[in-house]
PQR file of N, CA, C, O and H, with PARSE charges and radii, in Angstrom:
ATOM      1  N   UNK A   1      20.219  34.711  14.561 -0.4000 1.5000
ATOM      2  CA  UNK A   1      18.784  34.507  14.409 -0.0000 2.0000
ATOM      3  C   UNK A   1      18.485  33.701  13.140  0.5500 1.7000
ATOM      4  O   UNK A   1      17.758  32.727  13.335 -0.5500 1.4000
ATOM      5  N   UNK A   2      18.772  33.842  12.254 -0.4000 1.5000
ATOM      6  CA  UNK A   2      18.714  33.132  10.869 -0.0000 2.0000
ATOM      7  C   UNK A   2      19.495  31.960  11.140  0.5500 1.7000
ATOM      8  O   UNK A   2      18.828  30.956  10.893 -0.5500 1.4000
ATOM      9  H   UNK A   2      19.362  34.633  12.095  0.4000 1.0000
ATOM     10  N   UNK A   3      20.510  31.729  11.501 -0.4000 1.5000
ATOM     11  CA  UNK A   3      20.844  30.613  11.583 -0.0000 2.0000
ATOM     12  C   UNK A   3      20.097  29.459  12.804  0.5500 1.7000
ATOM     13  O   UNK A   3      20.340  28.254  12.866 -0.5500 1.4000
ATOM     14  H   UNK A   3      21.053  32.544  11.701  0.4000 1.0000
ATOM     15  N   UNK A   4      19.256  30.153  13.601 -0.4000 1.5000
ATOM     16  CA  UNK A   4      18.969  29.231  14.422 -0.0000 2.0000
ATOM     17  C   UNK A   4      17.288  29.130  13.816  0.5500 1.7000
ATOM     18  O   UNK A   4      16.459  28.330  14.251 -0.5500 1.4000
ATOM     19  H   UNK A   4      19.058  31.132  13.550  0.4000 1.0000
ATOM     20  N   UNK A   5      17.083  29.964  12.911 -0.4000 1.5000
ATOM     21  CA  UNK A   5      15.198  29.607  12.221 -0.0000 2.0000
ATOM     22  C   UNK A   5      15.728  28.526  11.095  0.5500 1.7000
ATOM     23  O   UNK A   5      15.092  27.495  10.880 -0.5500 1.4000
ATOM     24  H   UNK A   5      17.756  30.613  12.557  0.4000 1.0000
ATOM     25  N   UNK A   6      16.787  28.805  10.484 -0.4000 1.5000
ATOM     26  CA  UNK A   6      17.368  27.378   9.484 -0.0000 2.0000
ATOM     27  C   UNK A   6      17.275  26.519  10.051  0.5500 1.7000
ATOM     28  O   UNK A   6      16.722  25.650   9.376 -0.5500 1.4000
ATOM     29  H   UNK A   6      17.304  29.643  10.659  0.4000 1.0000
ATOM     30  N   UNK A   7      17.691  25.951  11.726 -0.4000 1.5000
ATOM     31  CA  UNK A   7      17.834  24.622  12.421 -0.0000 2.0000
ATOM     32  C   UNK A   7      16.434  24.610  12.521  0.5500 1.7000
ATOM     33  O   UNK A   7      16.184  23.509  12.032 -0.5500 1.4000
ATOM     34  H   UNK A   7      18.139  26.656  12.274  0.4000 1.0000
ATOM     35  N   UNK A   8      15.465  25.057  12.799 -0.4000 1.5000
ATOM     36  CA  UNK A   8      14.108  24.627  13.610 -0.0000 2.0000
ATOM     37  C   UNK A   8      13.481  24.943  12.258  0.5500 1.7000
ATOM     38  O   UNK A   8      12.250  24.948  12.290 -0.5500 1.4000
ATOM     39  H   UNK A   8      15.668  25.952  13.196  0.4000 1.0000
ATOM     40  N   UNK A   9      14.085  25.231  10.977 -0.4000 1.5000
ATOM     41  CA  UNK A   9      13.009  24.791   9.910 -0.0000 2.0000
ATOM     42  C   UNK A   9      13.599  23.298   9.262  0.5500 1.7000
ATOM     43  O   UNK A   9      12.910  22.292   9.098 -0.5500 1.4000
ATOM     44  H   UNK A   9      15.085  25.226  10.951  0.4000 1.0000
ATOM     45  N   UNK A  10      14.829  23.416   8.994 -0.4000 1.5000
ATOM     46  CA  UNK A  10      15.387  21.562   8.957 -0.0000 2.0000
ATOM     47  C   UNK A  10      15.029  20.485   9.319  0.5500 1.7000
ATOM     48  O   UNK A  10      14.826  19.431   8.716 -0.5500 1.4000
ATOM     49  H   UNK A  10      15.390  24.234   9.127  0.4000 1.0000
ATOM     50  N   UNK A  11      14.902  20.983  11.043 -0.4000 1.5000
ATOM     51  CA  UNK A  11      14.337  19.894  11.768 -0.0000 2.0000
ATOM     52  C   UNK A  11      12.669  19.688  11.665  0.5500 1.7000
ATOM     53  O   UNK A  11      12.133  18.681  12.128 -0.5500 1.4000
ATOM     54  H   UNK A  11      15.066  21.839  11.533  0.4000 1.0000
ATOM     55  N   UNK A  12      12.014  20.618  11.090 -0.4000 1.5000
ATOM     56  CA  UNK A  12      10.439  20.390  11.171 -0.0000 2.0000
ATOM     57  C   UNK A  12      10.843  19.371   9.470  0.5500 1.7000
ATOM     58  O   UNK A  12      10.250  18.315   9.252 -0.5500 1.4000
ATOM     59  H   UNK A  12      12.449  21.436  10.714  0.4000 1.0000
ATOM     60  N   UNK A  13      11.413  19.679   8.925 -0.4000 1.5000
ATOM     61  CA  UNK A  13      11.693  19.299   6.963 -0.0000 2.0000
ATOM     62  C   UNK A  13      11.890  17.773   7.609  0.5500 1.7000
ATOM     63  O   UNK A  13      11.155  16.792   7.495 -0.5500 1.4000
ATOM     64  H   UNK A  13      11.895  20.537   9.102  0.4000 1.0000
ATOM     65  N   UNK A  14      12.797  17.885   8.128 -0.4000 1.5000
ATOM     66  CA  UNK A  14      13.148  15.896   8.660 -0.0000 2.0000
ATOM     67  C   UNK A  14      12.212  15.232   9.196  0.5500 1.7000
ATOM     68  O   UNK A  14      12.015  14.037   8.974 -0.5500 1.4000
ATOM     69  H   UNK A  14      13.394  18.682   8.220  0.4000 1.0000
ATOM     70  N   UNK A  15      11.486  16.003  10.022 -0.4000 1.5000
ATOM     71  CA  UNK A  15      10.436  15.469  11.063 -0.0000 2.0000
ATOM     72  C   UNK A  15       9.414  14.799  10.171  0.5500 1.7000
ATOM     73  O   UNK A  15       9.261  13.586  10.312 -0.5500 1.4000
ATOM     74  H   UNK A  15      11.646  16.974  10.203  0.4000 1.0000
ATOM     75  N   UNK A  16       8.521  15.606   9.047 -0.4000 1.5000
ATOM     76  CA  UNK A  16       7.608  15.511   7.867 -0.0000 2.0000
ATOM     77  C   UNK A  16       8.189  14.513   7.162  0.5500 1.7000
ATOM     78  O   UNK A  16       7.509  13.532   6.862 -0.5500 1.4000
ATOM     79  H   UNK A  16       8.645  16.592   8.933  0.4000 1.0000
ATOM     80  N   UNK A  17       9.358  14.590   6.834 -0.4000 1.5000
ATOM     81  CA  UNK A  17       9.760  13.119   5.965 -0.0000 2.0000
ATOM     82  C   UNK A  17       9.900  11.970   6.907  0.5500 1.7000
ATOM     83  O   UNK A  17       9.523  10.872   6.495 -0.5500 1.4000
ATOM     84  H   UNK A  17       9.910  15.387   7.077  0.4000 1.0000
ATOM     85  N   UNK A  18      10.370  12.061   8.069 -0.4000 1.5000
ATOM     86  CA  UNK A  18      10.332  11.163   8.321 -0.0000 2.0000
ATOM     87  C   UNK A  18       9.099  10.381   8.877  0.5500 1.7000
ATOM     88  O   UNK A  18       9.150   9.291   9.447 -0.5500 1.4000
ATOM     89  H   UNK A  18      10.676  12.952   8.404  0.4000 1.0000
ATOM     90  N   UNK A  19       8.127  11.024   8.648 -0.4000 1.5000
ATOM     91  CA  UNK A  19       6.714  10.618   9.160 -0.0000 2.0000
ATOM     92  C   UNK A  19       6.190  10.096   7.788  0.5500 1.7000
ATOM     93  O   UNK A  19       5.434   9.125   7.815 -0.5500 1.4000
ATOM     94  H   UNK A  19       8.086  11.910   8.185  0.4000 1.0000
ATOM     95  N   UNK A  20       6.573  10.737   6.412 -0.4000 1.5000
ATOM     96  CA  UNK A  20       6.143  10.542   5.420 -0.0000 2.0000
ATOM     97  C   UNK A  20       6.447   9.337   5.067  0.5500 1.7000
ATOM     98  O   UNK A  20       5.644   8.441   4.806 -0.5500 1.4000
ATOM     99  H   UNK A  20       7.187  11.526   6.390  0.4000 1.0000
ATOM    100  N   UNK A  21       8.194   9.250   5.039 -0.4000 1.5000
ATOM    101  CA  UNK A  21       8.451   7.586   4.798 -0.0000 2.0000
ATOM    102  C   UNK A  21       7.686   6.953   5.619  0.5500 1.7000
ATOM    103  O   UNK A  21       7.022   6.205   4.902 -0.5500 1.4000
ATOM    104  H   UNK A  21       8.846   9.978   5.251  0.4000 1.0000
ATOM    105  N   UNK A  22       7.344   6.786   6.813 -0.4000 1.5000
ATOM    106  CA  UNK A  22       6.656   6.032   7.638 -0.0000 2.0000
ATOM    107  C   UNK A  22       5.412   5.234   7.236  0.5500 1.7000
ATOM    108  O   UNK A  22       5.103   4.043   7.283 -0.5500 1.4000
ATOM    109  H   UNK A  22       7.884   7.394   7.396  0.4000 1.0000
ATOM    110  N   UNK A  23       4.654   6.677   6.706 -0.4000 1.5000
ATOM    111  CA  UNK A  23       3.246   6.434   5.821 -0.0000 2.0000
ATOM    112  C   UNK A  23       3.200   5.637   4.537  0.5500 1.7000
ATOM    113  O   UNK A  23       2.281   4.899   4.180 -0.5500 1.4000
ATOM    114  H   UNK A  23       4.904   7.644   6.668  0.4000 1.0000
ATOM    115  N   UNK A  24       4.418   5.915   3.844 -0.4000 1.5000
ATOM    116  CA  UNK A  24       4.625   4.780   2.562 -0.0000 2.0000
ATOM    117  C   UNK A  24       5.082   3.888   2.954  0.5500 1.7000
ATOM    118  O   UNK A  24       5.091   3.065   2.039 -0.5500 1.4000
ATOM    119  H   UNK A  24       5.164   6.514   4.133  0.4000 1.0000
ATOM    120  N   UNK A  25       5.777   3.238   4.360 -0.4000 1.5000
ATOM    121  CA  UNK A  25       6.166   1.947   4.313 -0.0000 2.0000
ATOM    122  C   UNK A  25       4.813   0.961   4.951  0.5500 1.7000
ATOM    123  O   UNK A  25       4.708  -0.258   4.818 -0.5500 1.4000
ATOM    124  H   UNK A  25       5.769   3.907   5.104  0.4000 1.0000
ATOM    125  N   UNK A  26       3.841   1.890   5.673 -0.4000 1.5000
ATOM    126  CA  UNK A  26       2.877   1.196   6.270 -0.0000 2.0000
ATOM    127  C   UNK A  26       1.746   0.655   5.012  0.5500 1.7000
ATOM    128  O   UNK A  26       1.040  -0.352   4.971 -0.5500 1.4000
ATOM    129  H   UNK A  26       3.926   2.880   5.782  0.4000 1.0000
ATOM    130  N   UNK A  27       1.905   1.690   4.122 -0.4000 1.5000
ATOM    131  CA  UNK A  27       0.661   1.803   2.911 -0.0000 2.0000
ATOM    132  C   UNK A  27       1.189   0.504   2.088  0.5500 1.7000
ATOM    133  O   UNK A  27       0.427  -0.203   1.429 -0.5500 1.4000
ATOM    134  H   UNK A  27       2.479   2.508   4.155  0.4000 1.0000
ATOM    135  N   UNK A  28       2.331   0.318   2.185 -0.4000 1.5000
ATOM    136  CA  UNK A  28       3.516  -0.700   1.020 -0.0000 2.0000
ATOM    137  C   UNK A  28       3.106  -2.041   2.100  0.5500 1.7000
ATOM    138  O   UNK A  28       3.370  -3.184   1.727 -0.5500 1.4000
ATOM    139  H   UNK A  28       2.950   0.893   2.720  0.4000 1.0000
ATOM    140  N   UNK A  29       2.630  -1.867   3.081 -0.4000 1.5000
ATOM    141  CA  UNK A  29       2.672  -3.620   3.732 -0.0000 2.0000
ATOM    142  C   UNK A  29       1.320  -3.408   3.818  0.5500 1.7000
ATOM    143  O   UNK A  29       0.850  -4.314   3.131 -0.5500 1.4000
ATOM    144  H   UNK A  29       2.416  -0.938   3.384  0.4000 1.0000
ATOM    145  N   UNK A  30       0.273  -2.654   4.317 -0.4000 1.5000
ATOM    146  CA  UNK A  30      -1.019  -3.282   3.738 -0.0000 2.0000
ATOM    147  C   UNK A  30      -1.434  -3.437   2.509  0.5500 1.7000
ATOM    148  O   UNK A  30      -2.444  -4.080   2.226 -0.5500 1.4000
ATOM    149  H   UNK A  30       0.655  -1.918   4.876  0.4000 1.0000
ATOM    150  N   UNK A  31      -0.616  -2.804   1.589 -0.4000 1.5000
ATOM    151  CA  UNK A  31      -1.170  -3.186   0.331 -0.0000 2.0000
ATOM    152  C   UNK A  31      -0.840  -4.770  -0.174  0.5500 1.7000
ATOM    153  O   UNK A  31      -1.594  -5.588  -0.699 -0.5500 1.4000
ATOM    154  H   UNK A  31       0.205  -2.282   1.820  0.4000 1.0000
ATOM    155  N   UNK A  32       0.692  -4.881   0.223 -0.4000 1.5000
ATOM    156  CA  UNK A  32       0.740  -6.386   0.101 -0.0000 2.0000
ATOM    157  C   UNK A  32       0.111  -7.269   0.760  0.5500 1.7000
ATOM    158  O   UNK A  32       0.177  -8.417   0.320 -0.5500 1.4000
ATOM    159  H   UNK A  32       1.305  -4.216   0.650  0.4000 1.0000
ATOM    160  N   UNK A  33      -0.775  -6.991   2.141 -0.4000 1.5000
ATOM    161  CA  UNK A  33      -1.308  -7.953   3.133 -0.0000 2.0000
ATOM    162  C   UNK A  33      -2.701  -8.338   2.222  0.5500 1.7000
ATOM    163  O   UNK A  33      -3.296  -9.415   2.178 -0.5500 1.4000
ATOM    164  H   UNK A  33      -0.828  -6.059   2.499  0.4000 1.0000
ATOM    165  N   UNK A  34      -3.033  -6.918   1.432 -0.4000 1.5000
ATOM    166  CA  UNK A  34      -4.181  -7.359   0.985 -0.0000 2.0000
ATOM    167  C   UNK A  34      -3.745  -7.699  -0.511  0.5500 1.7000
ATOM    168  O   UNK A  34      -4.680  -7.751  -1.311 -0.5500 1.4000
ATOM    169  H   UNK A  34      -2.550  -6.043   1.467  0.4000 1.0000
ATOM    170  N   UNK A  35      -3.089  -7.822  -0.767 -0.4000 1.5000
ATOM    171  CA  UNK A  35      -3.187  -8.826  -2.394 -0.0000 2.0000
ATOM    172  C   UNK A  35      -2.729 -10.387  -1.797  0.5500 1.7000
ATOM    173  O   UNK A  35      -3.432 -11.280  -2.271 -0.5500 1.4000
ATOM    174  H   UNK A  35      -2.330  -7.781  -0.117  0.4000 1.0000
ATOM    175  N   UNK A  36      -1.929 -10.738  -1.074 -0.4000 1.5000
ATOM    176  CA  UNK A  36      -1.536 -11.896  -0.310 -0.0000 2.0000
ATOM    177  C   UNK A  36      -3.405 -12.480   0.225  0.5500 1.7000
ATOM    178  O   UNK A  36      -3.667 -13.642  -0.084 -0.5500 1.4000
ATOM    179  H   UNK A  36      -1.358 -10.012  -0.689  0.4000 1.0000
ATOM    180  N   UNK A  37      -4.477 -11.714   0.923 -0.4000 1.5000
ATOM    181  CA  UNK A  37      -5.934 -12.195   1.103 -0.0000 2.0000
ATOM    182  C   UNK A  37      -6.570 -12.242  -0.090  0.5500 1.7000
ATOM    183  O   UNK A  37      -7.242 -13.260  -0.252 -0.5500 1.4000
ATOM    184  H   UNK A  37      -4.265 -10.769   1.174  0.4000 1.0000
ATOM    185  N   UNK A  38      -6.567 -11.280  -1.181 -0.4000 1.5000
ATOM    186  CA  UNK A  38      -7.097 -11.833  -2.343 -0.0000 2.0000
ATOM    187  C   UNK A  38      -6.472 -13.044  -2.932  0.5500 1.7000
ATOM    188  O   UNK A  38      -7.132 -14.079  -3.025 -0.5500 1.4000
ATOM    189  H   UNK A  38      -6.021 -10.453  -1.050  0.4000 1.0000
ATOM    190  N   UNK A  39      -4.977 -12.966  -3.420 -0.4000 1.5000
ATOM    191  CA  UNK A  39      -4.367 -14.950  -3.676 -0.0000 2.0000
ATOM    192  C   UNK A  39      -5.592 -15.809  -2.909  0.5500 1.7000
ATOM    193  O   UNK A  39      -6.593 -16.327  -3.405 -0.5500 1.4000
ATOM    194  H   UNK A  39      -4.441 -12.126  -3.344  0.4000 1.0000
ATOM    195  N   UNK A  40      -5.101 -15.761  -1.403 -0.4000 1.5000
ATOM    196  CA  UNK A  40      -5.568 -16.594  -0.804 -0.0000 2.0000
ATOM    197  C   UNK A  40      -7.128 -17.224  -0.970  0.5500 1.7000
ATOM    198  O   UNK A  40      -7.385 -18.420  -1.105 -0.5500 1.4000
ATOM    199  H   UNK A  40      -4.288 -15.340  -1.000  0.4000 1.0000
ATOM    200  N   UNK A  41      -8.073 -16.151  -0.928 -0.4000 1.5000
ATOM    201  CA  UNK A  41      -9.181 -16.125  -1.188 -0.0000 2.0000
ATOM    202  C   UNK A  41      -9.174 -16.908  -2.800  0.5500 1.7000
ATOM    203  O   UNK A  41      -9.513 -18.087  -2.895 -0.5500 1.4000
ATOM    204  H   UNK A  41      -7.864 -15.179  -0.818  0.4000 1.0000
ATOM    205  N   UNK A  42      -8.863 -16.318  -3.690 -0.4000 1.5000
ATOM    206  CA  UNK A  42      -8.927 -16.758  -5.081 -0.0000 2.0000
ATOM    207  C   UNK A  42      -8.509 -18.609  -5.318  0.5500 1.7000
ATOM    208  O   UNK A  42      -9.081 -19.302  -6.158 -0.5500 1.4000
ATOM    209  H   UNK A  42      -8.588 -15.360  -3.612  0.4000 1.0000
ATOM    210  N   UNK A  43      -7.513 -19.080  -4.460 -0.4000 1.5000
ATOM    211  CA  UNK A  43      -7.085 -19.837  -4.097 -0.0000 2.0000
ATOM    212  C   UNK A  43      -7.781 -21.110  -3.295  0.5500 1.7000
ATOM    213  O   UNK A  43      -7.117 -22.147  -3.294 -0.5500 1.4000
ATOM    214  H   UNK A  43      -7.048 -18.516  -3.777  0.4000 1.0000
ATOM    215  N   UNK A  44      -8.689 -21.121  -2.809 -0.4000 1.5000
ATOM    216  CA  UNK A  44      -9.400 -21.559  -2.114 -0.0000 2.0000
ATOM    217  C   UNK A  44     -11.494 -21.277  -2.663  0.5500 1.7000
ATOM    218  O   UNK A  44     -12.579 -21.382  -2.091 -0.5500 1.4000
ATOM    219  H   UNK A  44      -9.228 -20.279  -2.809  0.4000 1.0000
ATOM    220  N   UNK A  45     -10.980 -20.887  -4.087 -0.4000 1.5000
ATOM    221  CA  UNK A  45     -12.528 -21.442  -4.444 -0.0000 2.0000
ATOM    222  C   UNK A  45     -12.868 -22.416  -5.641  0.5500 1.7000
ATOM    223  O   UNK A  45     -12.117 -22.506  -6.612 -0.5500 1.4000
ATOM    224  H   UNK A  45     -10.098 -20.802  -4.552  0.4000 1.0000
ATOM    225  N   UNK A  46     -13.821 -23.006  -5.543 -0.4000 1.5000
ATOM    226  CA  UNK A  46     -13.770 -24.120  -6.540 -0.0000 2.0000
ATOM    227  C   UNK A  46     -14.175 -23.638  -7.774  0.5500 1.7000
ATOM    228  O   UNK A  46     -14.769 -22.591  -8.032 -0.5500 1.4000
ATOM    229  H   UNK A  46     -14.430 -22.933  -4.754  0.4000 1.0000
ATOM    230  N   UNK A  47     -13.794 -24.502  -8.492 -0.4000 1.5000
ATOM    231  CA  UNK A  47     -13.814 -24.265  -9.732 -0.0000 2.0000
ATOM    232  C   UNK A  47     -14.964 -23.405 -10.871  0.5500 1.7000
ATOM    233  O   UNK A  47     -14.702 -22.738 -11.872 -0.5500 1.4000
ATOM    234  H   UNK A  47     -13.311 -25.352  -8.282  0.4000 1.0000
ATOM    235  N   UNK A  48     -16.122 -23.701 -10.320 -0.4000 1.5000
ATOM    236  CA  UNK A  48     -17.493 -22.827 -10.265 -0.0000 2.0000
ATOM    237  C   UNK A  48     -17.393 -21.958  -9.926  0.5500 1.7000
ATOM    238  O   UNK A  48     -17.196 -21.184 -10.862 -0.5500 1.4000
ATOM    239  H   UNK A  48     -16.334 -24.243  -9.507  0.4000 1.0000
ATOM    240  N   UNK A  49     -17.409 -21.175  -8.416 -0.4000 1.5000
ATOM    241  CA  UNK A  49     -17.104 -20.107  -7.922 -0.0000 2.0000
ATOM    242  C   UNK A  49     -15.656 -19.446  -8.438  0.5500 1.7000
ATOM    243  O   UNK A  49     -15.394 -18.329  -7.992 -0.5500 1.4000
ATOM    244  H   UNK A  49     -17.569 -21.804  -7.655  0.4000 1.0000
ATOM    245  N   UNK A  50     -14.890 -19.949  -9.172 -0.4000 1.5000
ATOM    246  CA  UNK A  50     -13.708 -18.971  -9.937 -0.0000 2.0000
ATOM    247  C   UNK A  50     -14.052 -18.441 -10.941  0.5500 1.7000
ATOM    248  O   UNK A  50     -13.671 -17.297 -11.191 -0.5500 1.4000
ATOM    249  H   UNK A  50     -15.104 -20.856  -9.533  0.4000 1.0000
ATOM    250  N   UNK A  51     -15.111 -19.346 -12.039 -0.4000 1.5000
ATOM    251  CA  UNK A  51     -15.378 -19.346 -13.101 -0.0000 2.0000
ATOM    252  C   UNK A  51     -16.415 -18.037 -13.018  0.5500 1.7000
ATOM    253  O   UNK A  51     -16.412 -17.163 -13.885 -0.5500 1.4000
ATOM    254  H   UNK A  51     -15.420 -20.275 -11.837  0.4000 1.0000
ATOM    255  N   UNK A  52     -17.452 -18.018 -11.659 -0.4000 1.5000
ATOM    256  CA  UNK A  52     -18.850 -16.653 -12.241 -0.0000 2.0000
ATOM    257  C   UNK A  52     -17.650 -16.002 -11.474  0.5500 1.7000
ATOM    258  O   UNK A  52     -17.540 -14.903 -12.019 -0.5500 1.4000
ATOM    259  H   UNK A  52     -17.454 -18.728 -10.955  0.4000 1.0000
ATOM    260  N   UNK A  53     -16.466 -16.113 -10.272 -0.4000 1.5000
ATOM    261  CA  UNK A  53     -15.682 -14.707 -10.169 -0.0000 2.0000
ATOM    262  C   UNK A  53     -15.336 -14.283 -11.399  0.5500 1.7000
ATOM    263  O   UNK A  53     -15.529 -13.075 -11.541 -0.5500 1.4000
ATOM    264  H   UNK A  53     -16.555 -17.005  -9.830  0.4000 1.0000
ATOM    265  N   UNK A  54     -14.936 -14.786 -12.252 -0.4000 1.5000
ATOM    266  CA  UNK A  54     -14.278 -14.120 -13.153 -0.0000 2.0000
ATOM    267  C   UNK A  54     -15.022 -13.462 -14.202  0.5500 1.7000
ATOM    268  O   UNK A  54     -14.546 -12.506 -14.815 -0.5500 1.4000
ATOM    269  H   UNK A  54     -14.780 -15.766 -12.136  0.4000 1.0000
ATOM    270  N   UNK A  55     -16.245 -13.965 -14.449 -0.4000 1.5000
ATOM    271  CA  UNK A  55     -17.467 -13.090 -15.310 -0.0000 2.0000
ATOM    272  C   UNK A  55     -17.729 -11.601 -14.712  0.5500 1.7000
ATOM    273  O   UNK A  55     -18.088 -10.577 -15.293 -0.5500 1.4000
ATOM    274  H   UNK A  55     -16.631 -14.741 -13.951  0.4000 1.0000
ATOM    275  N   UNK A  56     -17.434 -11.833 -13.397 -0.4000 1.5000
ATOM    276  CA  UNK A  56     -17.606 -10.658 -12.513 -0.0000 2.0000
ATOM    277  C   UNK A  56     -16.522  -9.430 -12.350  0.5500 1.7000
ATOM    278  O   UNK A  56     -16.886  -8.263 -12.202 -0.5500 1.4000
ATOM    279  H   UNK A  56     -17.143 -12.665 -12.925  0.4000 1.0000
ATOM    280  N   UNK A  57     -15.503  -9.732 -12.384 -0.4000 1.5000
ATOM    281  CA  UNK A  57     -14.404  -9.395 -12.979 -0.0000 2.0000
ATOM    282  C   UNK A  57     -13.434  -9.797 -13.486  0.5500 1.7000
ATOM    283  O   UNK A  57     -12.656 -10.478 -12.818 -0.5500 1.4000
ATOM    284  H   UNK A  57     -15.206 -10.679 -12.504  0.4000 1.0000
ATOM    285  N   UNK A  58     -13.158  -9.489 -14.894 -0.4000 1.5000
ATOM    286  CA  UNK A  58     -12.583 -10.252 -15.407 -0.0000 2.0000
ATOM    287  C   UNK A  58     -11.264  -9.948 -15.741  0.5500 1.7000
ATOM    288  O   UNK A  58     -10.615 -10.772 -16.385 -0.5500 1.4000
ATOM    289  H   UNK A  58     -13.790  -8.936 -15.437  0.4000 1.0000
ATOM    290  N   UNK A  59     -10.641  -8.607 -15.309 -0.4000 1.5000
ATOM    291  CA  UNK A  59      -9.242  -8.445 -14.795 -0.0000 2.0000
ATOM    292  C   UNK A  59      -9.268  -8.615 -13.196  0.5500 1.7000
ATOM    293  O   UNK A  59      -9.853  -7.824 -12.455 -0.5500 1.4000
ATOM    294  H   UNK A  59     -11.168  -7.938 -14.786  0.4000 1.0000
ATOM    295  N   UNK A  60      -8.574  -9.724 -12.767 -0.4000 1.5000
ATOM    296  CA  UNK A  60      -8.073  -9.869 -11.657 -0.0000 2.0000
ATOM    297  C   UNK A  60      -6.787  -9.307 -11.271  0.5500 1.7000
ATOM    298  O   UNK A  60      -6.162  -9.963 -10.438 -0.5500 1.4000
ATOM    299  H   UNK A  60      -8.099 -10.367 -13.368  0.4000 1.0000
ATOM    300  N   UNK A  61      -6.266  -8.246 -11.693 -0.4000 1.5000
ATOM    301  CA  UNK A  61      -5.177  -8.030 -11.147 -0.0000 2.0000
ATOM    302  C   UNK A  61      -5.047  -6.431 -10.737  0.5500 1.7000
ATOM    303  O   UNK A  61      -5.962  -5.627 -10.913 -0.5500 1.4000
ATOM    304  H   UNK A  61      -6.774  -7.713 -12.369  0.4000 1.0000
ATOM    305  N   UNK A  62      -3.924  -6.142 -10.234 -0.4000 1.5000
ATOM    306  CA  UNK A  62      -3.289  -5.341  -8.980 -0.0000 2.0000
ATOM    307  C   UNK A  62      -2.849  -4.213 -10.250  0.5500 1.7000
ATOM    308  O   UNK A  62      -2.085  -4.771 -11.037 -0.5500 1.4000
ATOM    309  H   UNK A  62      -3.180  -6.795 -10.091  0.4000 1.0000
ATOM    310  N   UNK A  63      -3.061  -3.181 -10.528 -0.4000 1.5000
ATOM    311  CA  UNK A  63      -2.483  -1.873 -11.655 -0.0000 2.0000
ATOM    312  C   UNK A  63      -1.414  -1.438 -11.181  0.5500 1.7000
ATOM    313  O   UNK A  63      -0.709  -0.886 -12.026 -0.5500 1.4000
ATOM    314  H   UNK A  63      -3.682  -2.727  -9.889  0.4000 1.0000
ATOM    315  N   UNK A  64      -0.847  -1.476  -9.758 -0.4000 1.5000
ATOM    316  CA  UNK A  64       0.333  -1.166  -9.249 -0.0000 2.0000
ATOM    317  C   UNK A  64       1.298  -2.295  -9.313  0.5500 1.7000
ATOM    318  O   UNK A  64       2.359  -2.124  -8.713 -0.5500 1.4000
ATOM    319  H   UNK A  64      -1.419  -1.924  -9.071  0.4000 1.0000
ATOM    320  N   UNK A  65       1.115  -3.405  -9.929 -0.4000 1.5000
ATOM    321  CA  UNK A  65       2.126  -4.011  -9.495 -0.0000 2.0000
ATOM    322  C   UNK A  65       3.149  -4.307 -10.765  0.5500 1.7000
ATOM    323  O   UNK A  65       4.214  -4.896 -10.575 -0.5500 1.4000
ATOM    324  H   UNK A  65       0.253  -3.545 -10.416  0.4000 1.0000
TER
END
């Protein structure tokens, strides 16, 4: 009996991680999808529109990276 509640608590322990990694690898590619649309965006405004972005905020950058 104990040895078979060890297997079906292991397997719930694997199951949770492996759903967990799942969740950090999905969170790890939208986070890059969206700093890759901010570049882009930032990238594509003229020189005026960079200049009041940046009055507006004036750290442009990512705290995780």
């Amino acid at each position: 009996l104990v040895l078979v509640s060890l297997l079906v608590t292991q397997g719930t322990a694997s199951e949770n991680q492996r759903l967990f990694n799942n969740a950090v690898i999905r969170f790890q590619h939208l986070h890059q999808l969206a700093a890759k649309m901010i570049n882009d965006f930032e990238d594509n405004l003229l020189p005026e529109e960079r200049r009041q972005l940046s009055k507006i905020f004036p750290l442009s950058f990512c705290n995780s990276d």
